[in-house]
C-alpha positions as CSV (number, residue, x, y, z in Angstrom):
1,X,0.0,0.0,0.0
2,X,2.7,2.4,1.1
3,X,4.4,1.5,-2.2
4,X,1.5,2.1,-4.0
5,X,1.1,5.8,-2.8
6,X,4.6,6.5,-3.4
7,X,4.4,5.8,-7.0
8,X,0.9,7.8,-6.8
9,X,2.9,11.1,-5.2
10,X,6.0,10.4,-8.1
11,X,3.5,10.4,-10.9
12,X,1.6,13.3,-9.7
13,X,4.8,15.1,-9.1
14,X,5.6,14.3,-12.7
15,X,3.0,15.4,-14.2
16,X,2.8,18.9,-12.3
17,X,6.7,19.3,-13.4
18,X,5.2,18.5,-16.6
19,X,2.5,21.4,-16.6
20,X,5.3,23.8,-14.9
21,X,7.3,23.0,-18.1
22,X,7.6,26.6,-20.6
23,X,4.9,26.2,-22.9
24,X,7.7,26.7,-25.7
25,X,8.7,23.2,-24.5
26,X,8.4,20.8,-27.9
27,X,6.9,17.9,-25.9
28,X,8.7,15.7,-28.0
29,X,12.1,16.9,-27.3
30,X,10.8,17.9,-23.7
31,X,12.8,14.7,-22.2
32,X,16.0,14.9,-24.0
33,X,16.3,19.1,-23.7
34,X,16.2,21.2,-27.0
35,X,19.7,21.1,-28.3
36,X,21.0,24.6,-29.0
37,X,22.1,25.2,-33.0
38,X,25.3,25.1,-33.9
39,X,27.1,28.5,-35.2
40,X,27.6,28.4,-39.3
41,X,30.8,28.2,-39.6
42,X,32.6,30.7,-41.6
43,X,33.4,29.3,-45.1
44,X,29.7,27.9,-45.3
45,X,28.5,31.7,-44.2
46,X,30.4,32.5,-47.0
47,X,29.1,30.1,-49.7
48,X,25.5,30.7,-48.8
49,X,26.2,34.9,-48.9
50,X,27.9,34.1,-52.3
51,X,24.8,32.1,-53.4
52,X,22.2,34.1,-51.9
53,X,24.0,37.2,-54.1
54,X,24.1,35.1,-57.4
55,X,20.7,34.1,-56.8
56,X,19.2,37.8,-56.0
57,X,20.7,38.7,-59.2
58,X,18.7,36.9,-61.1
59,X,15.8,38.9,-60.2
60,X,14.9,41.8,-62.3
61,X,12.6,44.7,-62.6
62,X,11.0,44.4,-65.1
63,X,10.8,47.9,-65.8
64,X,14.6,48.7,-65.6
65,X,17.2,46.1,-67.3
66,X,19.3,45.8,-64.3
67,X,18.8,43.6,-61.5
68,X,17.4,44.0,-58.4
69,X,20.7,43.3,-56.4
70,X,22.5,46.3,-58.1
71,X,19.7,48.4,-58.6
72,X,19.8,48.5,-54.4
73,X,16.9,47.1,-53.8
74,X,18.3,44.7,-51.3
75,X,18.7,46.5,-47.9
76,X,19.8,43.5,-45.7
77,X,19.9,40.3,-45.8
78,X,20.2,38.2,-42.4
79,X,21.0,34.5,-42.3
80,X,20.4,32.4,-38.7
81,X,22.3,29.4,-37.6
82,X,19.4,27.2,-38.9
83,X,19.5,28.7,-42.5
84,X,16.5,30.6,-41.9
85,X,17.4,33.8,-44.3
86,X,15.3,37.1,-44.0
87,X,15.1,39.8,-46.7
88,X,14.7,43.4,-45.7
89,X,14.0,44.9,-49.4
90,X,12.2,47.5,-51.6
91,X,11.1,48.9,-54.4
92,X,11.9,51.5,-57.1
93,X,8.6,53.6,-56.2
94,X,5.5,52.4,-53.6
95,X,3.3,52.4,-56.7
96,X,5.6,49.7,-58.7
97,X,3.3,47.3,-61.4
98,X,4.9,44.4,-59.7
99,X,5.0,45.2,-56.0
100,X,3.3,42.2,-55.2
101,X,5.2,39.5,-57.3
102,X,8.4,40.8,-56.8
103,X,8.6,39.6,-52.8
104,X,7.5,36.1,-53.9
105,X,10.1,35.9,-56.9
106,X,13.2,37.4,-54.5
107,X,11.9,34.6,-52.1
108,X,11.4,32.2,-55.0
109,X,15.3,32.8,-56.3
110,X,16.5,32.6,-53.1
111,X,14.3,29.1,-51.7
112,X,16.2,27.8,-54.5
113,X,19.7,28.0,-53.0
114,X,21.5,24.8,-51.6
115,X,20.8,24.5,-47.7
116,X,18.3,27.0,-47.4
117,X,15.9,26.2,-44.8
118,X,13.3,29.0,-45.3
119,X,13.0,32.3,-46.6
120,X,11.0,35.3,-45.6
121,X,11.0,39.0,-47.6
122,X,9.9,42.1,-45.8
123,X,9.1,44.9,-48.1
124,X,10.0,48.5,-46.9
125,X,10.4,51.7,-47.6
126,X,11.6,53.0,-45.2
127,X,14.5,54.7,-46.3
128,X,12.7,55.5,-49.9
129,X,15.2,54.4,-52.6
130,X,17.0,56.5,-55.0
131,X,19.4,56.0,-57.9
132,X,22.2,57.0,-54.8
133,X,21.8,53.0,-53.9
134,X,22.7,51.9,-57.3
135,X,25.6,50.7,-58.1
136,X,28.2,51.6,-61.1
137,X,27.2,48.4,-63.0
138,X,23.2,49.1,-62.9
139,X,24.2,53.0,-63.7
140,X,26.0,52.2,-66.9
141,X,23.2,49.5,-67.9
142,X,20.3,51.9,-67.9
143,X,22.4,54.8,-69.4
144,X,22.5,57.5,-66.7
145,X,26.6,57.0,-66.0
């Protein structure tokens, strides 16, 4: 009986830890602990910011015949230790014909690089862009070097 009771007050005690637990807690990791992610390490932060480059470049406007990487388009581009990547961008004017598509296509071009886990594109504008942003390359390819 005593035995009984003790197993009883363990269980209960269990299961109260249990409900204590964060509610962030992944209940199936919640016995084992949530490893921590490993830094990138440098030459693979290097290779994805090469790739990530190369693949923004193959976005254009298609109003202007540059692209949108050296039109300045891209304000930042962040990359966690789980190859989440997040794109702070924007566009030529607020009123741009392709203000909607053109988030989904930089997110498109850059899904599509090696080890990528996700991608996610906030639009700004916020500072406005101006020609200032674009670099020699882009300037010489619509003319106005």
């Amino acid at each position: 009986m005593e035995n009984k009771r003790i197993e009883e007050r363990e269980a209960i005690r269990g299961a109260v830890e249990a409900l204590d637990a964060p509610e962030s807690a992944d209940p199936a990791t919640a016995l084992i602990g949530n490893p921590a992610s490993t830094p990138l390490p440098p030459e693979e932060i290097e290779r994805l910011t090469a790739d990530i480059t190369a693949a923004l470049k193959t976005v254009y406007d298609p109003e202007i015949p540059a692209d949108i990487y050296e039109l300045g388009l891209i304000y930042k581009v962040e990359i966690d230790d789980d190859r989440h990547v997040i794109v702070d961008m924007t566009l030529t004017a607020p009123g741009c014909p392709v203000a909607g598509e053109m988030p989904v296509w930089v997110e498109n071009a850059v899904s599509a690089v090696p080890g990528i886990a996700s991608v996610k594109v906030n639009l700004t504008f916020d500072p406005p862009w101006d020609q200032s942003r674009m670099s020699d390359e882009a300037k010489l390819a619509i003319g106005i070097f």
